[in-house]
C-alpha positions as CSV (number, residue, x, y, z in Angstrom):
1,X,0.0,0.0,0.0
2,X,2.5,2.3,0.5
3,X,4.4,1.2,-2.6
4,X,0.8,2.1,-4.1
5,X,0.7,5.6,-2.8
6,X,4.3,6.5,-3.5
7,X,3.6,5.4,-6.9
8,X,0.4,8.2,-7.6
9,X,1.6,10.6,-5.6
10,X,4.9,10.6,-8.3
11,X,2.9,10.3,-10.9
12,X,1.0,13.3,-10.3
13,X,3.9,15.2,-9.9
14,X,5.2,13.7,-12.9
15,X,1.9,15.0,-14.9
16,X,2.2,18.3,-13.5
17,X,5.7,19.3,-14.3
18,X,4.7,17.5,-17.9
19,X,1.7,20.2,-18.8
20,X,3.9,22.3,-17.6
21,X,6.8,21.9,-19.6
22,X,4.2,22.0,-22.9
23,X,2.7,24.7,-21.7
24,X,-0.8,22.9,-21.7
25,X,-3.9,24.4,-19.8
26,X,-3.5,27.9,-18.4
27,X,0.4,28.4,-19.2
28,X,1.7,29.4,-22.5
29,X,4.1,28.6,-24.0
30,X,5.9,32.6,-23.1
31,X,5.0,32.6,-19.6
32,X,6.7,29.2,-19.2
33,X,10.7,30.2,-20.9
34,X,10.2,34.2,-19.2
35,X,12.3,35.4,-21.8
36,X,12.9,38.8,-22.4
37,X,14.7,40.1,-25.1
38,X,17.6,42.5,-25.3
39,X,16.1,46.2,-25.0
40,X,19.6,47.8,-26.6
41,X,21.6,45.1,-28.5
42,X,25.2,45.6,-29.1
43,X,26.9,45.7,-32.6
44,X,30.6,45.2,-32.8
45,X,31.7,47.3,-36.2
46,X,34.9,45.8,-37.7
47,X,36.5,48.2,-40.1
48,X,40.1,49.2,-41.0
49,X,39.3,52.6,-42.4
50,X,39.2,54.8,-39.2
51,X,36.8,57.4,-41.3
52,X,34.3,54.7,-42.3
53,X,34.7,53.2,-38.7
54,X,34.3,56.3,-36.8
55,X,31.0,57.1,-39.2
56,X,29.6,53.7,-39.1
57,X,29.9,53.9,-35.1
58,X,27.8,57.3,-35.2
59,X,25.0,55.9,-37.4
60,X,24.7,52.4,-36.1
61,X,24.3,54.9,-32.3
62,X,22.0,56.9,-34.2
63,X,19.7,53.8,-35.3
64,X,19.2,53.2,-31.0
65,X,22.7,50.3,-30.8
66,X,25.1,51.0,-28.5
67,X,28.7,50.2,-30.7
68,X,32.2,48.5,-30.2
69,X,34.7,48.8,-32.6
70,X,37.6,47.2,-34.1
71,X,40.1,47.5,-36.7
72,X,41.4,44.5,-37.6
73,X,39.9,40.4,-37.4
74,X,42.3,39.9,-34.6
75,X,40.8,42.5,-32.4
76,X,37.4,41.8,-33.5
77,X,37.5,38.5,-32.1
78,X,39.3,40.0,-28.8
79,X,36.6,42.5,-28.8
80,X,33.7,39.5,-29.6
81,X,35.2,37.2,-26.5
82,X,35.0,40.4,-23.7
83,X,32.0,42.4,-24.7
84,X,29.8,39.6,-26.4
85,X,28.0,41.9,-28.6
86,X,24.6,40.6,-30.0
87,X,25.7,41.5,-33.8
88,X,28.4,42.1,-35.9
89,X,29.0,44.5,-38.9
90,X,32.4,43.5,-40.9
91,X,34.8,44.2,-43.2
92,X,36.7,42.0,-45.8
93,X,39.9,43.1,-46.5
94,X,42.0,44.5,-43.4
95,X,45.4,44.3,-42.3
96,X,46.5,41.3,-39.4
97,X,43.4,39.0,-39.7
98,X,40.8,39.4,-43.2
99,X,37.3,39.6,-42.6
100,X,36.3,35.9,-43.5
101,X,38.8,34.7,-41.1
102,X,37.6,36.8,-38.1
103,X,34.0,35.5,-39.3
104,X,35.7,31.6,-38.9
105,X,37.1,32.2,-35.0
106,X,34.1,34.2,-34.0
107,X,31.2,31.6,-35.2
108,X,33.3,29.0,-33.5
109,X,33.2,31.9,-30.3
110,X,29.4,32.1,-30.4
111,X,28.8,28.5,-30.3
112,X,25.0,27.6,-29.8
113,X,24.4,31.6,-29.3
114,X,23.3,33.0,-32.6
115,X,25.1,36.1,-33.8
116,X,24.2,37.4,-37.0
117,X,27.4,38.8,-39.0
118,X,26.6,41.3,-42.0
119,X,29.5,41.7,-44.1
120,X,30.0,45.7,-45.4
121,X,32.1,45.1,-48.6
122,X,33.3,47.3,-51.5
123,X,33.6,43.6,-53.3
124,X,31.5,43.0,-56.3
125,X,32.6,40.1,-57.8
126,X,30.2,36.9,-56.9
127,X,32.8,34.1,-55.6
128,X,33.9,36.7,-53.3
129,X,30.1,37.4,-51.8
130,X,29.7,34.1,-52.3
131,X,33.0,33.4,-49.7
132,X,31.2,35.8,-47.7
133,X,28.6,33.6,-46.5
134,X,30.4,30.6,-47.1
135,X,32.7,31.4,-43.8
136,X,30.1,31.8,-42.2
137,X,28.5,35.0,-42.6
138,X,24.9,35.5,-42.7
139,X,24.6,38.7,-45.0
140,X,26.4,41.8,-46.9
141,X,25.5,45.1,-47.8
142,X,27.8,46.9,-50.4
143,X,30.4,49.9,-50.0
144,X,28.9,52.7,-49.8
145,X,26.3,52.1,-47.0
146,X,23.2,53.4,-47.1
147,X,21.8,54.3,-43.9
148,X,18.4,53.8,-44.3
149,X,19.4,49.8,-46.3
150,X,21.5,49.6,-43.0
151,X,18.7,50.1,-40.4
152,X,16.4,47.5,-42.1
153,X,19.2,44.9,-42.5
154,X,20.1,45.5,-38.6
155,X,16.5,46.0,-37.5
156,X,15.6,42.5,-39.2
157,X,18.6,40.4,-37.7
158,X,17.6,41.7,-34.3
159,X,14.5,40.3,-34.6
160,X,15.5,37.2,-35.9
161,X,18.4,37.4,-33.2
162,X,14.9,37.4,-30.5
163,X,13.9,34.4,-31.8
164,X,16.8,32.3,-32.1
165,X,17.3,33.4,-28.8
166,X,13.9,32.6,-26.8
167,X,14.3,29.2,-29.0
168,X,17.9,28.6,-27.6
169,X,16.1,29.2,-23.8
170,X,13.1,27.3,-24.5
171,X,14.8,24.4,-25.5
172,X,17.5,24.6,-22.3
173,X,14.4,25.3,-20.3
174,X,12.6,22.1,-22.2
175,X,15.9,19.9,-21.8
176,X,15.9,20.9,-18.1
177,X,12.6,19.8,-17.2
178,X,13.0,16.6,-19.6
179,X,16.2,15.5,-17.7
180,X,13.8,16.1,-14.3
181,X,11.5,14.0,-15.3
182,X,13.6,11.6,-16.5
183,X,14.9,11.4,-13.3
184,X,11.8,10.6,-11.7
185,X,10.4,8.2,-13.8
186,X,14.2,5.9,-13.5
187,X,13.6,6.6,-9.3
188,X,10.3,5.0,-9.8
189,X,11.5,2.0,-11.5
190,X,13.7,1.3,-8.2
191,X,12.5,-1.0,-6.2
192,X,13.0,-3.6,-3.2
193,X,10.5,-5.7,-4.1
194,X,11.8,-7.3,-7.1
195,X,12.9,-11.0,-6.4
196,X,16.4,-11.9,-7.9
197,X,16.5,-15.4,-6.6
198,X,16.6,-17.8,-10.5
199,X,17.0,-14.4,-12.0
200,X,19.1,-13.3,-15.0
201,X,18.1,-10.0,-16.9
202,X,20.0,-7.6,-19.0
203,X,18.2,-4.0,-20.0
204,X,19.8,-1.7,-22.6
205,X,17.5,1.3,-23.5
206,X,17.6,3.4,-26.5
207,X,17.4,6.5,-24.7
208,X,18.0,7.8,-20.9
209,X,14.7,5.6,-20.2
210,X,12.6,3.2,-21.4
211,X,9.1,1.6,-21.9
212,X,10.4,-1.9,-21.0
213,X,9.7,-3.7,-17.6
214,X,11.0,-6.5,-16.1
215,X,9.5,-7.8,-13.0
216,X,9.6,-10.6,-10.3
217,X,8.0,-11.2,-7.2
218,X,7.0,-14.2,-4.7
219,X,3.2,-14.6,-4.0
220,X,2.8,-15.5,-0.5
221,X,2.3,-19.2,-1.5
222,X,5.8,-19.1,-2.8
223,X,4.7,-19.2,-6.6
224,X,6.9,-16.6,-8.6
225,X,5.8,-14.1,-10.9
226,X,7.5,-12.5,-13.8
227,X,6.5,-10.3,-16.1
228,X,8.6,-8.8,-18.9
229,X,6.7,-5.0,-20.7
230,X,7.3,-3.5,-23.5
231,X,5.3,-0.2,-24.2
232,X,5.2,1.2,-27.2
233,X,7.9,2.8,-28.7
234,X,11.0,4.1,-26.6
235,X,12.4,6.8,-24.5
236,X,10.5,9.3,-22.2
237,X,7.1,8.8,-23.8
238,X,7.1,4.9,-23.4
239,X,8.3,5.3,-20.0
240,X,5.0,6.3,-18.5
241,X,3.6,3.3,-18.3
242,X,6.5,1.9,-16.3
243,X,5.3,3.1,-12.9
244,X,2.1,2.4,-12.7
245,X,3.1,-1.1,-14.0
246,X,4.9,-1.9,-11.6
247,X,2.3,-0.6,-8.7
248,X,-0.3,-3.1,-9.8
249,X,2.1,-5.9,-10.0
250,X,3.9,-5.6,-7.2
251,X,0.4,-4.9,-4.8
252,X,-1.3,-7.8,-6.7
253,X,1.1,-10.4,-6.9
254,X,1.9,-9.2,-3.0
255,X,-2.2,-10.0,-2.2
256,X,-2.1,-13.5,-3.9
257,X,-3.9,-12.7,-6.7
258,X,-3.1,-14.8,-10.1
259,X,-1.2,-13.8,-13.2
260,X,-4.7,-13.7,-14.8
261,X,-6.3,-11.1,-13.0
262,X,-3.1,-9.0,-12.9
263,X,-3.0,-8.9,-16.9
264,X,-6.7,-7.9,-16.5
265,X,-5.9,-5.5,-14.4
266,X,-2.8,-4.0,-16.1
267,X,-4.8,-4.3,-19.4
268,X,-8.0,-2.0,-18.3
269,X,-5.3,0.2,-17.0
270,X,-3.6,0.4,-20.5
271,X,-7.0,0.9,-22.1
272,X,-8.4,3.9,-19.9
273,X,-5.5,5.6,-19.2
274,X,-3.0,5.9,-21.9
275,X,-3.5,7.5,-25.4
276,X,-5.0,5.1,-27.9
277,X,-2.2,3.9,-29.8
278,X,-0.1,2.9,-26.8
279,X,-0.1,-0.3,-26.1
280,X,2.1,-2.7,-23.7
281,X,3.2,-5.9,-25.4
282,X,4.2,-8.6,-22.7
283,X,5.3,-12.5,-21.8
284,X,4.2,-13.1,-17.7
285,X,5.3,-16.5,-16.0
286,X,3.9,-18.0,-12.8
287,X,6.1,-21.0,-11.8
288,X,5.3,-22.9,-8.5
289,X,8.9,-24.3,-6.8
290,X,7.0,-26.9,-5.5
291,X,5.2,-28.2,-8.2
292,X,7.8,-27.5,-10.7
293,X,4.8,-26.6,-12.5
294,X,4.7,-22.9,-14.8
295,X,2.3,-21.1,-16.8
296,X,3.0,-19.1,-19.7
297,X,1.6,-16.3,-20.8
298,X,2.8,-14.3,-24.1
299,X,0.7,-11.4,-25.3
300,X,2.8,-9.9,-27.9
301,X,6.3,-10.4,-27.4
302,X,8.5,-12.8,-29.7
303,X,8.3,-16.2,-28.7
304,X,9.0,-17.2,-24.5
305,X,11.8,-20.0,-24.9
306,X,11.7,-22.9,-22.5
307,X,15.6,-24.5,-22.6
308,X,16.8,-27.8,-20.4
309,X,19.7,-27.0,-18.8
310,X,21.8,-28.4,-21.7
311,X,20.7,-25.7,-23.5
312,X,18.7,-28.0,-25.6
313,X,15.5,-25.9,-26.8
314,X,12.5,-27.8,-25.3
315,X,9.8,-25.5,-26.2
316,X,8.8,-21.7,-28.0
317,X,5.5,-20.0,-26.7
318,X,4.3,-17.2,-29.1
319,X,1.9,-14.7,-29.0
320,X,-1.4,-15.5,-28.7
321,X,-3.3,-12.8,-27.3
322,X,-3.8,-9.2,-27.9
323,X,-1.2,-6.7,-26.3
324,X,-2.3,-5.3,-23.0
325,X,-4.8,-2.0,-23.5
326,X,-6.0,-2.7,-26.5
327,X,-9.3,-4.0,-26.4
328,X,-11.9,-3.1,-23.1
329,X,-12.0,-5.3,-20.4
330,X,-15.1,-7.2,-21.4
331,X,-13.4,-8.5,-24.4
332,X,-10.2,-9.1,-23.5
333,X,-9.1,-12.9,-22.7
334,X,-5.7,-14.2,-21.3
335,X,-4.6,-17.4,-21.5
336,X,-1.7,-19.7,-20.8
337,X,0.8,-23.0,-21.7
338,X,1.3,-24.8,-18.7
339,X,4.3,-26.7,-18.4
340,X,6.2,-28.9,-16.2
341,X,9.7,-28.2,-15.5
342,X,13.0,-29.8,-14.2
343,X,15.5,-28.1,-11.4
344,X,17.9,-26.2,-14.2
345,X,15.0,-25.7,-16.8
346,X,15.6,-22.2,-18.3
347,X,12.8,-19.6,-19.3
348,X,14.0,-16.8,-21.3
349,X,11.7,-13.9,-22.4
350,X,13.1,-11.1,-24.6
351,X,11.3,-7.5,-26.0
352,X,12.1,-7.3,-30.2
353,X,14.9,-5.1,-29.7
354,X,17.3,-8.2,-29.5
355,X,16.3,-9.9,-33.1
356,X,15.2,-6.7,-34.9
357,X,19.3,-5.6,-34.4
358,X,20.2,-5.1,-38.4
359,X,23.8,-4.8,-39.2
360,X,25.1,-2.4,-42.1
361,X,23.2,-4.8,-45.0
362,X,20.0,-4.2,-42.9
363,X,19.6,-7.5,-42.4
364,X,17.9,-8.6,-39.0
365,X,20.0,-11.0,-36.4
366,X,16.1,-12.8,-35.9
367,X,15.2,-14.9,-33.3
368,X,16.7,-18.0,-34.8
369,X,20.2,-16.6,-34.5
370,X,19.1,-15.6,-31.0
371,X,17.8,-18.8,-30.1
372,X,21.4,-20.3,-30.9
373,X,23.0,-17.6,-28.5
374,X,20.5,-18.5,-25.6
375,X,21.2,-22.1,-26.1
376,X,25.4,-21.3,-26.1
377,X,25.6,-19.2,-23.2
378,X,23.2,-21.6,-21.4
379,X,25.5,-24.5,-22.5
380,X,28.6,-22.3,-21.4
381,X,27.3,-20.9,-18.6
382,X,28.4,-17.3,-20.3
383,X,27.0,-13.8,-18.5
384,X,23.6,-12.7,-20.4
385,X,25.4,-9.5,-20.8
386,X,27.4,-11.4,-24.0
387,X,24.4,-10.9,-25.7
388,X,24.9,-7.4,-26.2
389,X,28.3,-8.2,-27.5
390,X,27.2,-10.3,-30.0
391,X,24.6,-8.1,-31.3
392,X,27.2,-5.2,-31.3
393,X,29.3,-7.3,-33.6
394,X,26.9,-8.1,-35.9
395,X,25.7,-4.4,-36.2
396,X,29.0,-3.3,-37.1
397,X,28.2,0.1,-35.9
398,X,25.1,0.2,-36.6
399,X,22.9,1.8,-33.8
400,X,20.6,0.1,-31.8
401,X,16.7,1.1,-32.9
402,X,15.1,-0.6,-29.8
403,X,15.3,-0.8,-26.3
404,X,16.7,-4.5,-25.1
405,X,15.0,-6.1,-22.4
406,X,15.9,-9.9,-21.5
407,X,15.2,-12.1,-18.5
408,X,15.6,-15.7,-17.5
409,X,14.4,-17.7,-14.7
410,X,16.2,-21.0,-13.8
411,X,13.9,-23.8,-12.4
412,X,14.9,-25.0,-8.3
């Protein structure tokens, strides 16, 4: 029970600092980033003509900038690293350090700040306006300047400087609150509950967090319960399942209540909770010690593989039902492959991130190579975390598109 209330009370923290974040309800999407922009930006004038540099500097003033100037590219970039001015007017050809080159050093100085440079150029020819913007600039305006051409160019990169720069803080602000949240949703995954006792797993997710489960308690007549998830898709989204997941499965399986009436459970959940195309694809075990007896239950995930402890493949359970939160709870049925097992009997379950691994010819690795693994590092009695070497070797560097989510339970 307390488990239980933990559980909501995070994930209505969670939900609140997610409307937040999108700026759903009352909050938009301004009120949420508070960003103001720059009342009097700064523009740093680069010119090695002290006439045109002194009139430049009393027109740009004139226009409502305050103004920095330079005379060369070596003190432009000096003058760029201790005043960070918001734009840049310069020159091409000057003494020390050209124009282009200044443009280089000082894009690499701005680095995810956006700073518009207009070059002012006697140039005409086009591979020189062309080189221009090529190093990096972002306009030009030709020798002589008019004022009034000057004021338009600078008004409309300050505006475009505003936006760049309340995107740049809304996304740190986003990334912020993402990284919070992914945070809590990997604390609510911990738990004391899970029983390790016949237990192998090995989780690699996509992203910072995942939609995959894996889960094991003791009922309090001794039978074990597994249960390996995999919502849909990957990452944050898929991961907000996860908690409530585990709440029912841990309460019910903690009451006594079977595997059946916690996929029922878990599956009404899925239906009235999350958004219609999520859905949680799952394999749940219930194996009595005593008996040696298990039931199987695979709604959606590849096929559950039941392996003597020779690593001889004795039997593959696929799906047969629905995925969990698809259909309402009056329709949907759950049922299982009982089995008998022998002390050193293996069970593996596995999500589809494990055989839909392509290498660089696209071709899948498929559960019949992965049914050969299983059965080596059974027969070797090799760590389940070789699997992910092997699939790394046969991707060749090519990236992982799925979370990977195995457990297996060893028969006592």
């Amino acid at each position: 029970m307390k488990q239980q209330l933990t559980n909501k009370i995070i994930c209505l923290l969670i939900s609140f600092v997610f409307f937040q974040v999108l700026g759903w309800g009352n909050t938009c999407f301004k009120d949420l980033t508070h960003f103001q922009p720059v009342e009097k930006k700064t523009v740093l004038v680069v010119d090695d003509n002290e006439d045109i540099r002194d009139f430049m500097e009393i027109m740009v003033e004139e226009m409502g900038y305050d103004v920095i100037t330079a005379s060369n590219g070596q003190q432009a970039i000096a003058s760029f690293e201790n005043n960070s001015p918001h734009m840049v007017i310069m020159d091409v050809m000057m003494p020390e350090m050209n124009g282009y080159d200044a443009t280089v050093e000082i894009k690499k100085l701005s680095k995810n700040r956006f700073t518009p440079i207009i070059f002012h150029t006697a140039v005409s020819a086009s591979e020189d306006l062309a080189k221009c913007l090529n190093c990096g600039g972002d306009d030009f305006i030709s020798k002589p300047v008019l004022p009034e051409i000057l004021e338009a160019r600078l008004n409309s990169w300050s505006r475009l400087f505003d936006s760049r720069e309340e995107l740049r803080v809304t996304k740190k602000i986003l990334q912020t609150e993402r990284d919070r949240m992914i945070a809590i949703m990997n604390k609510t995954r911990e738990t004391d509950l899970f029983e390790s006792k016949g237990v192998r797993t090995l989780n690699l997710p996509l992203e910072e967090t995942s939609g995959d489960v894996i889960l094991s308690m003791d009922r309090p007549d001794g039978v074990r319960h597994m249960l390996l998830g995999d919502f849909t898709g990957h990452g944050l989204t898929a991961s907000f399942g996860a908690p409530s997941t585990l709440d029912i499965f841990y309460n019910m399986t903690e009451k006594g209540q079977s595997m059946e009436e916690i996929l029922q459970s878990l599956n009404a959940w899925n239906k009235n909770r999350l958004p219609a195309d999520m859905f949680l694809a799952c394999a749940a075990v219930e194996y009595n010690p005593l008996t040696k007896m298990t039931r199987i239950f695979n709604h959606g995930i590849p096929s559950v593989k039941i392996f003597s402890s020779a690593g001889e493949v004795l039997h593959n359970i696929a799906a047969d039902e629905f995925m969990l939160g698809i259909l309402p709870a009056k329709q949907f049925t759950t049922k299982s492959v009982d089995l008998g097992l022998r002390p050193g009997d293996r069970i593996i379950a596995f999500s589809d991130g494990p055989s839909e691994t392509i290498n660089v010819d696209e071709q899948m690795y498929g559960e019949t190579r992965l049914e050969r693994l299983f059965s080596e590092i059974i027969k070797n009695n090799t760590p389940l975390e070789s699997v992910l070497d092997t699939l790394k070797t046969y991707a060749q560097g090519t990236p992982f598109s799925d979370d990977i989510s195995i457990f297996e339970l060893t028969a006592w």
